[in-house]
C-alpha positions, -999 to +999 in steps of 0.1 A: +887-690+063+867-683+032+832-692+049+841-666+074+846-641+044+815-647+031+800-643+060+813-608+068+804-592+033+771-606+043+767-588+071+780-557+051+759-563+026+724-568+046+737-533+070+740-516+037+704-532+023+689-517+062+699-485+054+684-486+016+646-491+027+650-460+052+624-438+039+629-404+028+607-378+046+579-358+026+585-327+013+560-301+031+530-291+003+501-271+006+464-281-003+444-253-020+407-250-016+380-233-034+361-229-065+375-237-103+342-213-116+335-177-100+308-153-114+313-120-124+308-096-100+309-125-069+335-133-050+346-163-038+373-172-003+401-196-006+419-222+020+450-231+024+467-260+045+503-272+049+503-308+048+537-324+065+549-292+074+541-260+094+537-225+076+528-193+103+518-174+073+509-176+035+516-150+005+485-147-021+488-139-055+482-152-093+506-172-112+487-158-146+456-141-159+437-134-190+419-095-193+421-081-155+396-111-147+402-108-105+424-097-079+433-116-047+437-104-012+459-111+009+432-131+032+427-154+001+396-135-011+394-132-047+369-105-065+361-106-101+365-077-126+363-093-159+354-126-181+391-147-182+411-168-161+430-157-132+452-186-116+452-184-079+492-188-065+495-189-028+531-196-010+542-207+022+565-186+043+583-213+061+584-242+040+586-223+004+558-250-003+534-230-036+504-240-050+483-231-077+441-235-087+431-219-123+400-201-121+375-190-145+358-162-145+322-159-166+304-135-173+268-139-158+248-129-188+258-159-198+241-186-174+244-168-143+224-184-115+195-164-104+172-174-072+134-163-074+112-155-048+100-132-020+126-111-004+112-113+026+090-137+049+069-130+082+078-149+116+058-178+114+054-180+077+068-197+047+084-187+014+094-210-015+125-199-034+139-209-067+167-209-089+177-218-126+209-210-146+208-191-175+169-184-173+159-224-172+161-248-144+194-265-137+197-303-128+214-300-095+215-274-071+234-272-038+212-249-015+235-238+013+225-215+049+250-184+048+254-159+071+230-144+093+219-116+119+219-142+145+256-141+149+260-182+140+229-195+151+205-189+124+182-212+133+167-186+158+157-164+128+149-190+098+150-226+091+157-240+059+145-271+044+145-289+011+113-289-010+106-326-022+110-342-054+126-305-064+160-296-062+155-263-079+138-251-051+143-242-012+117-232+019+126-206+041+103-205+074+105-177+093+116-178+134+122-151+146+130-116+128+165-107+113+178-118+083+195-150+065+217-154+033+206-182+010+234-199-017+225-218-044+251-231-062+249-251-097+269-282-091+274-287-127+292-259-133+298-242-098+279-211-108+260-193-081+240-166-061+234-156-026+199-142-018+194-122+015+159-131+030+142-110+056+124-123+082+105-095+094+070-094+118+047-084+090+051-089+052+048-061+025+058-023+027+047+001+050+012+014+039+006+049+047-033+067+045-041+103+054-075+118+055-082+155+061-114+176+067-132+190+095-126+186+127-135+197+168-142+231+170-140+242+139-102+228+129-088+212+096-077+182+107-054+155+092-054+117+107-025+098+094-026+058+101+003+035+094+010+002+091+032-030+078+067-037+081+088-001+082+124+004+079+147+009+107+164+044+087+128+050+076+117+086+078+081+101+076+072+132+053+038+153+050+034+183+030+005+199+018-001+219-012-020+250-022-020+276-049+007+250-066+036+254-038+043+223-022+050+229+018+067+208+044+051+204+078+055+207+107+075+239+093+056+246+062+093+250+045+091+245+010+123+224+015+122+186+021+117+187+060+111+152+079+081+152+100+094+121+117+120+101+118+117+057+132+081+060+126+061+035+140+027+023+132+000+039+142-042+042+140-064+075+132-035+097+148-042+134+147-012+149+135-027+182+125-054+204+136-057+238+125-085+262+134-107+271+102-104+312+111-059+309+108-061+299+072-075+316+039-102+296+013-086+275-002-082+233-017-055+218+007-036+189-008-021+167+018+005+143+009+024+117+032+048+092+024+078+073+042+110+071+031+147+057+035+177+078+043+183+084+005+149+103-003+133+071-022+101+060-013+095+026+005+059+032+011+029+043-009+021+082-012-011+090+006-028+122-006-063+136+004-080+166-008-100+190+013-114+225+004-113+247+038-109+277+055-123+313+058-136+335+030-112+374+036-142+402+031-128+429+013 
């Protein structure tokens, strides 16, 4: 009788033991992605994931900040404002799972990365770049492909290789033209900079020459030749100048008058011819220059000098 006792708060016993080990499930949390170090006047896109749960949607925000130093969007993108810490808070809307990622923000006056180097590069040709932190050379740089005008495939405009025994510095070779983005990022502090890069048919700015004087039958004559890589909101002006007004052709307004807009290059083209009997005595100067949709230059000014015309008898 007592042997079957024992036995019975043994089984008791070793059902209650079962049910003991049953695991408890994991409470849903999120993982938080993204840089601890932004520079001022970056910014810098954060991830989030639910881990053991499922969240349709995510609230952004700050948990704390020192001085205004950033503001986060509701997409997770954070922009800088001022040197201090700003600690990112997002939240999940279905399992109340938060998590939180202090950042600092620093000014870059004070060790900013900066990457040297041509802005832009020809199809076909190569450019080195470089960066350093603070004005010397850091000790480990993470050179990264950003976005491009190729729409994801940016190996159709550029391809991007490591220079040998140098981590401070990057080749860009041009494939076809558009543009890249180019991040270096210091890995010892995760400071960085992006750098657009061009890739463009021909290097350098658009170089403009004029040249006026005599031409058939008895004309002044200007021949205008351009060339190198122009704009695509580029816009072409000529003026000429006598008795110290300045005058805008095709209109000869003394207002700022486009003679062209897209120009294109072009060789020795005549672009005005004026018979010599229309136009008093007097030194012509020509001036021709091509520029963007905000009236600054992106080409050389051209000029040329001509004395011309026909001498009024009284």
């Amino acid at each position: 009788m007592q042997s079957k006792f024992v036995k019975q708060v043994f089984l008791v016993f070793s059902a209650i033991m079962m049910l003991s080990v049953v695991p408890a499930q994991a409470e849903p949390y999120l993982e938080l992605i993204g840089p601890d170090v932004v520079q001022l006047g970056h910014t810098a896109t954060y991830t989030v994931t639910t881990l053991g749960g499922t969240d349709s949607s995510y609230t952004w925000g700050y948990a704390y900040m020192t001085n205004d130093a950033a503001t986060i969007s509701e997409e997770g993108v954070l922009t800088t404002t001022n040197p201090g810490v700003f600690c990112v808070r997002v939240y999940g809307n279905d399992t109340h799972a938060a998590a939180e990622l202090v950042v600092s923000v620093v000014p870059n006056e004070y060790g900013g990365v900066v990457v040297s180097g041509p802005d832009e590069v020809a199809v076909g040709g190569k450019i080195i770049l470089t960066a350093t932190t603070g004005g010397v050379p850091g000790s480990n740089y993470m050179w990264q492909q950003g976005d491009c005008s190729a729409s994801g495939q940016c190996y159709r405009v550029a391809n991007v290789a490591s220079v040998a025994g140098d981590e401070n510095a990057i080749e860009i070779e041009g494939v076809g033209e558009g543009w890249i983005n180019v991040i270096a990022t210091d890995q010892t502090n995760g400071l960085y900079e992006v750098k657009r890069v061009d890739i463009v048919s021909k290097v350098g700015k658009p170089q403009v020459r004029i040249n006026a004087g005599m031409g058939a039958y008895f004309t002044l004559a200007l021949m205008l030749k351009i060339e190198g890589n122009i704009p695509e909101d580029a816009i072409l002006y000529i003026a000429v100048k006598w008795d110290g007004v300045i005058h805008y052709l095709p209109t000869l307004s003394t207002t700022p008058t486009p003679f062209r807009t897209n120009p294109t290059e072009t060789y020795n083209e005549n672009v005005l011819s004026v018979p010599l009997v229309n136009i008093p005595f007097n030194k012509y100067t020509f001036y021709a220059a091509i520029m963007d949709s905000q009236f600054r230059f992106v080409s050389n000014l051209a000029t040329a000098e001509v004395e011309a015309g026909t001498t009024v008898s009284d």
